[in-house]
Backbone bond lengths (Angstrom), bond angles and torsions (degrees), N, CA, C in turn:
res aa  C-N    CA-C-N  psi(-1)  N-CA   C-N-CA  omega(-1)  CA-C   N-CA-C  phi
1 X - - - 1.451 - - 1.522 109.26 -
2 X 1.272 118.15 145.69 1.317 130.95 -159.43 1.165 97.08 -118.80
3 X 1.415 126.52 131.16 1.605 108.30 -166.49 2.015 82.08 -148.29
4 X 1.452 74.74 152.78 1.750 96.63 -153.26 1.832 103.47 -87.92
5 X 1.159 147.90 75.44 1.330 133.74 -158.96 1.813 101.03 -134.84
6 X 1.005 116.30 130.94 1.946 120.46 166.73 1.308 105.04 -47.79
7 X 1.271 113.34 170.27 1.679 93.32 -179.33 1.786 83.31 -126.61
8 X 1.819 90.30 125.03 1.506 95.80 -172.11 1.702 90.30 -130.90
9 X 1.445 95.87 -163.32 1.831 95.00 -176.62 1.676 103.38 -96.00
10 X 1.321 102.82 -36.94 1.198 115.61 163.62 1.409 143.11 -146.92
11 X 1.383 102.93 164.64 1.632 93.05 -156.06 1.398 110.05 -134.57
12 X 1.972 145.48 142.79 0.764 159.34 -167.37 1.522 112.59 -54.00
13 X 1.352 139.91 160.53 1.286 115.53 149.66 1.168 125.04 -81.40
14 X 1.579 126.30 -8.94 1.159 135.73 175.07 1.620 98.22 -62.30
15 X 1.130 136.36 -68.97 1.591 153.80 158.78 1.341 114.39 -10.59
16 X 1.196 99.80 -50.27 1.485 110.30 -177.72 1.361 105.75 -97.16
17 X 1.350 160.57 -64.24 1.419 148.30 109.54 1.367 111.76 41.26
18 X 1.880 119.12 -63.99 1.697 112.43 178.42 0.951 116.12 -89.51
19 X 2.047 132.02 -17.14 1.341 139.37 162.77 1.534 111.25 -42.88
20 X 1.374 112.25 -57.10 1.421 127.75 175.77 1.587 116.21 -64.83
21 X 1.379 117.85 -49.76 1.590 111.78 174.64 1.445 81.54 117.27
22 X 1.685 148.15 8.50 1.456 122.62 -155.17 1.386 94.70 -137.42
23 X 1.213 111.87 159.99 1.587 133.82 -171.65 1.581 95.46 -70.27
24 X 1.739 106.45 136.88 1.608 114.50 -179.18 1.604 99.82 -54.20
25 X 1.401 117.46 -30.77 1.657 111.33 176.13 1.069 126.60 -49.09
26 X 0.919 130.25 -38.22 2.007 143.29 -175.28 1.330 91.86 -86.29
27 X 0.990 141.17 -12.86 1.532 115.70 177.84 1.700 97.42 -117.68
28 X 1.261 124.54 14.08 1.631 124.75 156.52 1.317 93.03 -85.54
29 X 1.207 106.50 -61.85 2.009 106.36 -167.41 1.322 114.76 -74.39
30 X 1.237 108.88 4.55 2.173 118.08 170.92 1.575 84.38 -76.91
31 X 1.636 123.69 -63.91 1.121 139.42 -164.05 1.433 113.75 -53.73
32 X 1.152 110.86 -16.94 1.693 119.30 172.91 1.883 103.82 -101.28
33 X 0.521 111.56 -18.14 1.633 123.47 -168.86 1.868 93.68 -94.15
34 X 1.171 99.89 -55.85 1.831 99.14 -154.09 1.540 89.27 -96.86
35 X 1.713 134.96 151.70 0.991 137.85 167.45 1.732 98.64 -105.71
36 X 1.172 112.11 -19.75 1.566 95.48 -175.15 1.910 103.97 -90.23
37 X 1.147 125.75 23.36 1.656 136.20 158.53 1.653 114.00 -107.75
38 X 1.107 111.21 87.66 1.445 114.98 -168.68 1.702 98.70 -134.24
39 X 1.815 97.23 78.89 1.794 84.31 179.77 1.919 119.14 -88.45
40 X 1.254 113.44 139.15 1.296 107.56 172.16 1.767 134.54 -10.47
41 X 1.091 133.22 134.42 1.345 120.10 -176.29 1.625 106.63 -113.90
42 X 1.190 142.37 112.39 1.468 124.66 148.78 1.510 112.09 -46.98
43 X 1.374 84.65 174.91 1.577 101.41 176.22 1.305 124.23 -57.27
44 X 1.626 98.77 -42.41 1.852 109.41 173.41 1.150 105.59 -64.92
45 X 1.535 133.00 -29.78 1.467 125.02 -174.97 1.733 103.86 107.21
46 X 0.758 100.79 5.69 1.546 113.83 168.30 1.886 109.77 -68.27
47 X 1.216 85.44 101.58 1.701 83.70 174.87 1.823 113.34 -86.51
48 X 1.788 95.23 152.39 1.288 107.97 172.16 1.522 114.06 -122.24
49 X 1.256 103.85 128.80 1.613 103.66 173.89 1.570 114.12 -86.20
50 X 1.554 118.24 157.15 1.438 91.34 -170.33 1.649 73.66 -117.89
51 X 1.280 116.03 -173.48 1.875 134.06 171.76 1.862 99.65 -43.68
52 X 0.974 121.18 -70.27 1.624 126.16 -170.25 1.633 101.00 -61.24
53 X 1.296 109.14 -50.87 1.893 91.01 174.64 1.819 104.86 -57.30
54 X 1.570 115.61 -62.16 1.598 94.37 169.51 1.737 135.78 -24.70
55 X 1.558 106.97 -46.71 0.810 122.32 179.21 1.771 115.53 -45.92
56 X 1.595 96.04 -62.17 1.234 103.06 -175.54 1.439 136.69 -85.58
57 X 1.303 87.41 -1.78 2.012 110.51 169.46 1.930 89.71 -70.40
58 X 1.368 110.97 -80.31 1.283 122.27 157.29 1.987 124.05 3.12
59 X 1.392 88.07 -53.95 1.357 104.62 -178.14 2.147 108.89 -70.38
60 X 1.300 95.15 -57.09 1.237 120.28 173.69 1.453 113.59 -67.52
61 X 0.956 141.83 -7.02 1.821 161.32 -175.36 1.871 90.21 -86.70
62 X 1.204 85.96 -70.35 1.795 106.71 -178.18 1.313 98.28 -37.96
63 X 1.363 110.69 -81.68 1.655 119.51 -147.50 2.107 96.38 -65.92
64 X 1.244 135.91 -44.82 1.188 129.59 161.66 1.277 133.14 -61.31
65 X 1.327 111.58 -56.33 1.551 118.65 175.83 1.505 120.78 -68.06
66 X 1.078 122.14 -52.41 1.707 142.44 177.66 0.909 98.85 -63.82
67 X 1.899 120.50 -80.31 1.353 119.67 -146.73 2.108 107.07 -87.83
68 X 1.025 118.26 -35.47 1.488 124.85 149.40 1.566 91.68 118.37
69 X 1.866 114.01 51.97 1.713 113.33 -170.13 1.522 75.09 -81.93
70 X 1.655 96.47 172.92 1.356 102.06 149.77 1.511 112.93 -119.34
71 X 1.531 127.82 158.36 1.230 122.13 -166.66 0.910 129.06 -3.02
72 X 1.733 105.51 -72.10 1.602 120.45 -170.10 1.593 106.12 -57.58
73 X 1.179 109.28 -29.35 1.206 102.98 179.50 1.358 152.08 -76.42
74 X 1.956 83.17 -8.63 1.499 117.12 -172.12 1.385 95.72 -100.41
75 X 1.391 134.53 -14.81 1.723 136.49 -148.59 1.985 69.76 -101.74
76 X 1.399 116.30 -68.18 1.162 112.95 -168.05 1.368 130.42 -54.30
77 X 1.455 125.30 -21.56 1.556 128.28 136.25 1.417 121.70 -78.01
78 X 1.004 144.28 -8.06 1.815 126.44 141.93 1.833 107.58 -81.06
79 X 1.416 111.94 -2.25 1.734 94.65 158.49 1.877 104.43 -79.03
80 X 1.210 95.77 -49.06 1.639 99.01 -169.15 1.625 111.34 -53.37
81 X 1.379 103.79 -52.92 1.659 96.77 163.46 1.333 141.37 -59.19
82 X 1.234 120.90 -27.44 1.437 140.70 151.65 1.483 107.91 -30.49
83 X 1.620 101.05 -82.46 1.360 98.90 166.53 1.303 159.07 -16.31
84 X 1.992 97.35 -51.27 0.917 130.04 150.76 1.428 131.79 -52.32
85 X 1.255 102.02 -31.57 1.430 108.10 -176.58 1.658 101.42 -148.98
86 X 1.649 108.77 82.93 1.115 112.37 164.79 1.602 124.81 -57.51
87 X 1.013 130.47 9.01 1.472 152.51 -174.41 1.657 105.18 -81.07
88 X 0.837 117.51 -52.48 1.762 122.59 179.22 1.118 122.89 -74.77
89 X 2.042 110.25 -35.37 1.672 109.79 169.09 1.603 110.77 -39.87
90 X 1.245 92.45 -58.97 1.918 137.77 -158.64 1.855 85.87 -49.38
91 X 0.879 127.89 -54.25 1.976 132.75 176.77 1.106 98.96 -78.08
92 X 1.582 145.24 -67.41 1.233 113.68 178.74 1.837 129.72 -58.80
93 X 1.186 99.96 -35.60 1.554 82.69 166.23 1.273 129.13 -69.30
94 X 1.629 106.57 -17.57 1.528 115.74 169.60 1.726 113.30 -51.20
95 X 1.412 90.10 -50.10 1.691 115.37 -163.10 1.822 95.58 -65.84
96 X 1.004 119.59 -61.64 1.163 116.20 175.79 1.809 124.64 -52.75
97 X 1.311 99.98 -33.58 2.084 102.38 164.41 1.332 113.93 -63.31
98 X 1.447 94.70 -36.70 1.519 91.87 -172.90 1.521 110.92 -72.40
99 X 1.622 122.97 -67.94 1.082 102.16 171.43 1.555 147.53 -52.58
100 X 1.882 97.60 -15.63 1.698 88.70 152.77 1.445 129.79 -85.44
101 X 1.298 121.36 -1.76 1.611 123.56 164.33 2.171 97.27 -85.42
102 X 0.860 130.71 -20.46 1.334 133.79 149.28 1.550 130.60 -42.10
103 X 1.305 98.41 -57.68 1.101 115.33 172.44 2.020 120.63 -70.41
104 X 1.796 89.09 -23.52 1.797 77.10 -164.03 2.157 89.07 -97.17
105 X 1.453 130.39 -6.91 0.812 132.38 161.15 1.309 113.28 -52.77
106 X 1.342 123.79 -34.26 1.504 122.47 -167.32 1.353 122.42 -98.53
107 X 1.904 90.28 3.23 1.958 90.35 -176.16 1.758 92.94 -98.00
108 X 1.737 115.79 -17.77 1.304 117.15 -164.92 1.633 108.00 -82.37
């Protein structure tokens, strides 16, 4: 799937929601389901997706929607790819320090 998006740093869930064709809901409850979709939060709670969460919504779109996995089955091919490419853990856990040193900047 070819999905139509500007290439920004970050992106709405609404944005990402009409890129995909899917209700902002499924990609809250992807976000509860998938640990490697962890988009930024402001303070209001306004989430931001960055390019690699697209990516991996994207990834997960495929393996459920297209290919017809079901969850577990989709969590268990982004473990296998992970693996494969220890390179993406390594940024999302980045991505996630950062936005919790983000987050503790903004309470100080």
């Amino acid at each position: 799937m070819k999905i139509d998006l500007p290439e920004k740093r970050y992106y709405s869930i609404g944005e990402v929601a009409k890129a995909f064709d899917v209700n902002p809901s499924l990609l809250r409850f992807w976000e509860k389901e998938f640990v490697e979709i962890q988009p930024k939060k402001k303070q209001s709670g306004t989430r931001k997706y960055t390019p690699e969460n697209v990516l991996t919504i994207q990834y997960i779109y495929h393996l459920v929607k297209e290919k017809g996995l079901t969850l577990q089955g989709a969590k268990k091919q982004l473990r296998l790819k992970s693996i494969a490419n220890p390179k993406i853990e390594i940024l999302a856990k980045l991505e996630n320090i950062k936005a919790a040193l983000e987050q503790l900047k903004e309470k100080l």
